[in-house]
Each structure stands twice: as structure tokens, then as C-alpha cells.
N, C-alpha and C positions, 0 to 999 in steps of 0.2 A: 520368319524373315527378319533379318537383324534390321538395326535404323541404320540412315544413311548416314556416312561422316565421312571424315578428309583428312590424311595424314598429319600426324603431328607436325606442330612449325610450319605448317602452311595455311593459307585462307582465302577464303570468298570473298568478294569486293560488293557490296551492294552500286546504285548509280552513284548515292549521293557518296559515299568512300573515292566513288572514282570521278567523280569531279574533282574531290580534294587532292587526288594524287595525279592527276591532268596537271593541275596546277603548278603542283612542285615539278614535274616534268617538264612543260611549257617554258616555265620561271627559268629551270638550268640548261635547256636546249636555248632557251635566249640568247642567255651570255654567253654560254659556249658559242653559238653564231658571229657573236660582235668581234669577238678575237680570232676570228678566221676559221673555225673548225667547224668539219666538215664529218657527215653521218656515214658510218659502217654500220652492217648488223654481221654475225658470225652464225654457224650451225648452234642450237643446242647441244648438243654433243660433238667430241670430240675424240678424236683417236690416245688412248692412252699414254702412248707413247709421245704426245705432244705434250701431255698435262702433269705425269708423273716425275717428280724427281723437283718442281718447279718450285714449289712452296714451301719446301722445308719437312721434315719427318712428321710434325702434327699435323702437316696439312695434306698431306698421303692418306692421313689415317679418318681423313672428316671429305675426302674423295666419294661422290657418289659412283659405283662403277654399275655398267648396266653387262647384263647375264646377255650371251651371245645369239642371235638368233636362231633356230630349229629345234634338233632334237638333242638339249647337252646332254640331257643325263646319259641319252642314248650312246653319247659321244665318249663321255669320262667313264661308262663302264666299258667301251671298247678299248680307250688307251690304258686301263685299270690304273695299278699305280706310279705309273709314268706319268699322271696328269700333272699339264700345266698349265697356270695362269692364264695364258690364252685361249684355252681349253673353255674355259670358262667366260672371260669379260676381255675385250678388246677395243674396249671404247666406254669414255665417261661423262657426265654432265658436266658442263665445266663449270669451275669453281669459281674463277672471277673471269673479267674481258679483256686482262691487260696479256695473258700468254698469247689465248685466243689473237689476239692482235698483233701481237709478234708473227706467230704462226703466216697471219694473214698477208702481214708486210711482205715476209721471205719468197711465200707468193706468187705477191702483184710487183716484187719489187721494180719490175721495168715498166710499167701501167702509172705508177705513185711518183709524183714532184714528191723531191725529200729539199726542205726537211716537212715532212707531211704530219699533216694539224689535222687529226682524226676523233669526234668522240661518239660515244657509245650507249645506247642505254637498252638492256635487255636485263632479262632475271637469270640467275646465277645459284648455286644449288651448294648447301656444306651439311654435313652431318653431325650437324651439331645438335647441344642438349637446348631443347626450344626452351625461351624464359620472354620474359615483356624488353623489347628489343634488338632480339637474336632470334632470328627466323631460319630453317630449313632452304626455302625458298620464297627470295628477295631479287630484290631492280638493286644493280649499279649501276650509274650514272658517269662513264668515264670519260677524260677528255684526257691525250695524248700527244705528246712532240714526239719524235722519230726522228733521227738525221740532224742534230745539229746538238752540241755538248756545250752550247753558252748558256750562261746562268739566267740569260731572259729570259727562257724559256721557263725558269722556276719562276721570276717573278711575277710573270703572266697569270701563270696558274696560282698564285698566291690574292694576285687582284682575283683573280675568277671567285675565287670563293670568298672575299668580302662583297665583291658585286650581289654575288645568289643570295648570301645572307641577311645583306641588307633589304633585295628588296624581298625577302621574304619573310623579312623581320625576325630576326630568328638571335640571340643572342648568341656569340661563340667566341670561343679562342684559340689561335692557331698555335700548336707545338711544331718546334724545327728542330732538328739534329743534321747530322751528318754522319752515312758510313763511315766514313774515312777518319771518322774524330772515334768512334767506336774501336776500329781497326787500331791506332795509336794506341788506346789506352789497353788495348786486350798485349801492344807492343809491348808498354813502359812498364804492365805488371809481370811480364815474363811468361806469359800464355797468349801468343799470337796462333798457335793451333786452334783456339779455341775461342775462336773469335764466334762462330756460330753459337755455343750454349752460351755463350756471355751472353750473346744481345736478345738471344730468346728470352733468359733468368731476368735479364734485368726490365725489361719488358711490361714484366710483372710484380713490378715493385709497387705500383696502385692498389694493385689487386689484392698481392697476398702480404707486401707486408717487408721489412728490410732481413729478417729474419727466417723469412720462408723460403728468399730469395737466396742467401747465402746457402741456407741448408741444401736448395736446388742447386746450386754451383761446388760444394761440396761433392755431392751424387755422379757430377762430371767430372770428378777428378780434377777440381781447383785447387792447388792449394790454399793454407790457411794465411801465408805470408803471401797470394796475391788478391787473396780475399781482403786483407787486413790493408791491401796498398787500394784497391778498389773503392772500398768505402767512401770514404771523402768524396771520391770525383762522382758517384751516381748523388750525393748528396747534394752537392751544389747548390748553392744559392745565390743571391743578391739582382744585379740588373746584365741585360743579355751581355751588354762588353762586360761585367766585372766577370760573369762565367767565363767569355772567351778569355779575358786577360790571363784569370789562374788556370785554363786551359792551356793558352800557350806557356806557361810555364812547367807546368806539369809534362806538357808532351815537348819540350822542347828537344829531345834525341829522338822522337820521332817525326820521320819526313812526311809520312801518308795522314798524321794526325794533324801535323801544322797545316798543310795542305788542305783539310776539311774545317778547318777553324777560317782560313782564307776564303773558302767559297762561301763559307755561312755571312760570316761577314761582308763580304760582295750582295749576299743579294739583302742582307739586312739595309744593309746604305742605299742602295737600289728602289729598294719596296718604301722607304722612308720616306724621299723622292718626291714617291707618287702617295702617300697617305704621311706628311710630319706629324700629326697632330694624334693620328691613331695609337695605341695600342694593343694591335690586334693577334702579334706575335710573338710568342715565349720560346727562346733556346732551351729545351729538356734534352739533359744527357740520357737521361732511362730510359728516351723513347727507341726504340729500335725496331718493331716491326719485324715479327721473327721471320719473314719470307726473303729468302734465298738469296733474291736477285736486286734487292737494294744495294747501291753502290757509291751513291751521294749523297744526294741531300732527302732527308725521309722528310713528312709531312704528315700530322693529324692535326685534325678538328674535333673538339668538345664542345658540347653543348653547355653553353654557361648565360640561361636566361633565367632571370628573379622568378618569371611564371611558372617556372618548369623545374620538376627534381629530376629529371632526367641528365645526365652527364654524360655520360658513354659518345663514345666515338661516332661521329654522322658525315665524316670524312677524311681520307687519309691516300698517303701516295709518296710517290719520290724518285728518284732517279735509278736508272739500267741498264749503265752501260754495255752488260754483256748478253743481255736477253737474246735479241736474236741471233748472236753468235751458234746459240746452241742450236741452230734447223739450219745453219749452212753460211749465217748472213753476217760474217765477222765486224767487228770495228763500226758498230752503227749507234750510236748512243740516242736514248731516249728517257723522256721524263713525265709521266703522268699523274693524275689525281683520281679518285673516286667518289662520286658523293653517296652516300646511303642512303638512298630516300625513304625506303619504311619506315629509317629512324627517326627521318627528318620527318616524320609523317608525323610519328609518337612525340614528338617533342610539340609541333604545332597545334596538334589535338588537344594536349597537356595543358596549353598556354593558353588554348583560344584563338589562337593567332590565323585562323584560316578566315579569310572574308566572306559574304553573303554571297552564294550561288543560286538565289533564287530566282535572280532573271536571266541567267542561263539554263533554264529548265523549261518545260513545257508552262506558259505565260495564260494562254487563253485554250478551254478545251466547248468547244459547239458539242451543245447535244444531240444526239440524233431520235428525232421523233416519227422519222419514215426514210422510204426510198427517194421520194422526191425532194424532201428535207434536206437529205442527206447530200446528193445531189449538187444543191445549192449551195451547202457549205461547203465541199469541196474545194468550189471554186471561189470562193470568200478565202477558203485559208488558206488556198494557194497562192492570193496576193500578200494575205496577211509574213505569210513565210517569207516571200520576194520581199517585205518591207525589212524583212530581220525579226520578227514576233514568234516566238518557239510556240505553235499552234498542233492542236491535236481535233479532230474528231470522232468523235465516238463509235466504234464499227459495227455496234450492233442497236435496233431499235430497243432497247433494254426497258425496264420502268424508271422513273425520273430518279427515283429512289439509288436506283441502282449507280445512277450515274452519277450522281452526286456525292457517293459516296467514295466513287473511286475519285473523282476531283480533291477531295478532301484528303483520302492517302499521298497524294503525288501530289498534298502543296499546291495544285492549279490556282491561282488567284481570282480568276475571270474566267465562270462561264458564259456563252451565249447560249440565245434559247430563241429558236428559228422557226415558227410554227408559219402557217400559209398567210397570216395578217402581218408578221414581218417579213412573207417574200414577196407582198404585194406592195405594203408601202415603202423596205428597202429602209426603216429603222430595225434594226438589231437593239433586243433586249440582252445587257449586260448586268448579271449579276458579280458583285462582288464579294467575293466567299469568306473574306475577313470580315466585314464589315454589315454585310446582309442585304446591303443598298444593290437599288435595281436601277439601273441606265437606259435610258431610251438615244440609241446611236446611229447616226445615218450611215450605213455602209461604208462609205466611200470615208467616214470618218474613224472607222473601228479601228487603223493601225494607232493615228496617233492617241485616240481616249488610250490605250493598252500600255503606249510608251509612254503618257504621260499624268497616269496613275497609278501610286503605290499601291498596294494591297493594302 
């Protein structure tokens, strides 16, 4: 009999992992509520034909598809070599929740006030190579505008995630671009065809390097004289207006690049506003985002805390104008964000940063010494619970030994110990399992000794 296991890039959650991931869920359902948005869920799966074609060519290829129900094979050796693709898979896990949500929109569209403030949080599936924060299957945490193409909408979502961050303490820094400033420059070097491998190549300028990226842009048939015009502008540096400045110089013959230099700036001055004093956003020309349907303003977060080497992306997003065009639903523009919470998990774990969950857990556990014992405490912890005291008792008459020992796995702070001299005199004997100290406690006084003693 082989051991049991679990697909790679996937995992088990013990309670206490999922208290910690409550939290970060909790913490960004919060703020998502304060700005008005409001909870969808979607199917796990999806109809191919809604999910393919969305993400761009890598992301076709990192599509989980699921095998069709009955008898395929029975099915592909009857159509022999005419088989197709359908044949086979006609429906897939979805990849993230921002199509799924399109999809949804197109819809309900007569059911949904546009411009509709919807977010989202479900797990999401990529086939990707599992490493320490890239998982198989992961939670996004999405929050979404729909129906209205003003730039508040970006700066909303921009306060969202210094809101989440701050209060989850979490160090970060926001990158801003713009399609539209990507589009110009793919203009002014003479490959506006190729605006797609541009923003993918360059992309990956962290990753691989200014040299891996060219040779990548070579592969697509870049020239080397628009190679050689490119350079500079993914290089940029100095402070966000000195980028925009030699941006609009640079793209000044083009209309769609000035244009995204103006909205970046609009919501820079905007988000300023509301945070002068912060630094929490960086204009990066490299950033791009190789998915399909960015069309404005893109958006990532990096993890950038002293505690933590972790870097990698823990959220990211941007504008769409043409999303739901493709299911039927023309001219509908939309903007949303993602937050990664298993990143966001790895980084807080890294850091320390997750607080004390120990009086969220089972607080007091009564031991059970009989039937009539037991009885007794029932109705003891059923007040003690009514008070707010995360109370457990023990379900089988076990040896003390035993009981005591599971207390001690599960962290319990305070046990009781209820034998027929404390159901006649109505003091409860409180042991404290840190400490070894025993309490003699009148009933009626057991919530508050519990609430207002540490372990």
C-alpha cells in the first residue's frame, strides 16, 4: 500500500495555519467592505471557451483543463483520427477570478447597479513549477469596479491595499505603469505589432536580467535598431515625474503613450491627496503584466519588509477595458486588484508578524470523570460559551492522564476538574496548565477567572 500524499504545489492547512489565514482573509474582506464592495463566489470550473484565449499564450499553457465526463477513450477511439479537443476537455479550473467575473457580469447584467463594486475571494488553480511562493493551488483575494472608466476607481484600489497592509503590518511597495505608456513606446520604436512580446520580454527584466530580455525580444523578431531605441526607456530612472517628464518627451508623436503618461499622473496627484507624506508608489516602465487584457493602468505590490527576504509579488491588477466585450457585453470598462494571500501568508510567517491566537482557540477544556460529571458540565460550558469562552468538554470518561494530555496538544490553558464535591459545593477546581497552579472557583464566577487570566 503506498503512503498517502497530496499533489505537488498543494497543501494541508493544520487549525492553527487556518487561524493565521482567517486573519489575512478577515483583515482584506474588511477593507474591501469599507469601500463599498460587495461578495460574489463563481463555479470552480469553468467552460473553456470562457477561460481560453484570456491570459495570453503562457497562460493557455499553465490552464488546468479537466478530461470530459464518461467513457473518453471509448469516445476518441470511435471518432479515431478525427479527434478533437472537445473530445477530450471542455471545461477548466479557472485560473484567476477576474474573467470568471466578467463572465459573471455579462450574465447578471440586468440584476447588477453598474458601476458594480464586487470582490472575491476563492482558490484559483495554475500549472505551474511549485517553489516557496508559487503554489498549484492558491486564494485570490479580488476586489473589482465594473461600469465606470474614472481614474477613482484606480485610486480606491490603490488606498485598498495600503489600508490591508498597514493593518497587517506587512512592509510593501506599489509599482504603477500604464498600457497605454507600453503601447507608445512599442509606437515610437517601430514595432506597434508587437506590443504583446514587448510587454511579456520586458516583464522579465527582474527575473532574467537586461540581456536575457533582449535575446527574448530578438526570438520575436525585434529588431536590433528597435532593441537599441528600447533600452533607455525600460532603464529609467530617477523620481516618478522625472520618469513621466522624459516619457513625455520620448513619446511625444505618440497619442495613446501621452495619454497613459496623463492618467498615471492623474491618479499620482490624486493618491497624493489622500497619503502626501507616503511613499508608497513607484512608476516602473518594465512592469507589464503579460496578460492579455490590461489596457490601463497595471498595478503590483512587492513585498519590501526588513523582516522578510521574501520579495515576490503579494498583489497585483489593473485596468480592462475590453474584458467583457469578449461574452457579448461591449464598452463596459473595468478595474480591479488581487491580493495573494499564501504569499501574503509566507511573508508574515517570515516576519513574525502574525499575532497571538491563543484566546481564539479552545480557552477552558472540563474533564470528564462520568456520565453524571459530564452532565454537569455541559451545562457549565454552555454558559461559559454564551459568555464568549471557547470551552470544550471532554467526550469520553478517559484516564486523567489521557486528558491531560490532549489539553496540552491543543494549547488548552485551563482545565476543570468536576468531581461530585465540586457539583455539590458549586466551586469548580481550575487547573492552570502553564503554570500548575489549581483554583478553587465559584461557578457562577468561572467566565470571568477564564477571561481574566492569562495562561
Amino acid at each position: 500500500m503506498s503512503k498517502p500524499a497530496i499533489p505537488r504545489g498543494t497543501r494541508d492547512f493544520s487549525p492553527e495555519q487556518m487561524r493565521r489565514r482567517n486573519y489575512i482573509f478577515d483583515t482584506i474582506r474588511s477593507v474591501f467592505a469599507r469601500y463599498g464592495f460587495e461578495q460574489i463566489e463563481t463555479p470552480t470550473m469553468e467552460n473553456l471557451s470562457t477561460l481560453e484565449g484570456k491570459y495570453g499564450e503562457e497562460g493557455d499553457k499553465l490552464m488546468y483543463r479537466i478530461l470530459n465526463s464518461g467513457r473518453v477513450l471509448d469516445k476518441i477511439k470511435e471518432v479515431g483520427p478525427n479527434v478533437k479537443i472537445s473530445d477530450l476537455t471542455e471545461k477548466g479550473l479557472r485560473y484567476d477570478l477576474t474573467v470568471p467575473f466578467a463572465r459573471f457580469v455579462v450574465m447578471n447584467q440586468n440584476d447588477i447597479a453598474f458601476p458594480f463594486r464586487r470582490y472575491q475571494i476563492q482558490p484559483v488553480w495554475r500549472a505551474d513549477n511549485p517553489q516557496k511562493g508559487r503554489y498549484r493551488e492558491f486564494y485570490q483575494c479580488d476586489a473589482d469596479v465594473i461600469g465606470s472608466d474614472s481614474l477613482l476607481n484606480e485610486v480606491d484600489l490603490l488606498s485598498i491595499i495600503v489600508d490591508v497592509f498597514k493593518l497587517l503590518n506587512v512592509g510593501f511597495k506599489i509599482k504603477l505603469n500604464n498600457r497605454k505608456i507600453l503601447a507608445g513606446i512599442a509606437e515610437v520604436i517601430g514595432a506597434p505589432e508587437k506590443i504583446i512580446d514587448i510587454t511579456v520580454a520586458i516583464d522579465k527584466l527582474d527575473k532574467i536580467g537586461l540581456d536575457k530580455v533582449k535575446e527574448e525580444l530578438r526570438s520575436k523578431d525585434l529588431s536590433d535598431a528597435a532593441i537599441l531605441k528600447l533600452e533607455p526607456i525600460i532603464l529609467l530612472s530617477g523620481s516618478n515625474e522625472q520618469k513621466l517628464a522624459t516619457l513625455s518627451d520620448v513619446l511625444k508623436s505618440s497619442e495613446i503613450g501621452l495619454k497613459g503618461i496623463e492618467e498615471t499622473r492623474s491618479i499620482l496627484s490624486s493618491f497624493a491627496l489622500l497619503f502626501p507624506q507616503a511613499d508608497h508608489v513607484e512608476v516602473d516602465i518594465t512592469l507589464a503584466r503579460g496578460l492579455n487584457y490590461y489596457t490601463g493602468a497595471i498595478i503590483e505590490v512587492k513585498a519590501n519588509d526588513p523582516r522578510s527576504k521574501f520579495t515576490s509579488s503579494i498583489c497585483g491588477g489593473g485596468r480592462y477595458d475590453d474584458l467583457t466585450g469578449i461574452f457579448g457585453l461591449p464598452n463596459v470598462s473595468g478595474v480591479g486588484i488581487s491580493f495573494g494571500a499564501d504569499r501574503i501568508y509566507d511573508v508574515l510567517e517570515e516576519a513574525g508578524g502574525f499575532p497571538d491566537f491563543s484566546t481564539v482557540s479552545t480557552r477552558l477544556l472540563f474533564v470528564n470523570f462520568g456520565e453524571q460529571e459530564a452532565a454537569y458540565c455541559l451545562n457549565l460550558a454552555r454558559t461559559m460559551r454564551n459568555d464568549g469562552v471557547f470551552t470544550e468538554v471532554y467526550p469520553d470518561s478517559a484516564k486523567m492522564k489521557k486528558q491531560m494530555t490532549y489539553a496540552d496538544k491543543k494549547k488548552i490553558p485551563f482545565v476543570a476538574l468536576v468531581g461530585s464535591n465540586e457539583m455539590t459545593s458549586g466551586m469548580i477546581s481550575v487547573k492552570n496548565m502553564t503554570s500548575g497552579e489549581q483554583h478553587q472557583v465559584p461557578a457562577g464566577e468561572l467566565s470571568s477567572f477564564i477571561k481574566n487570566h492569562n495562561s
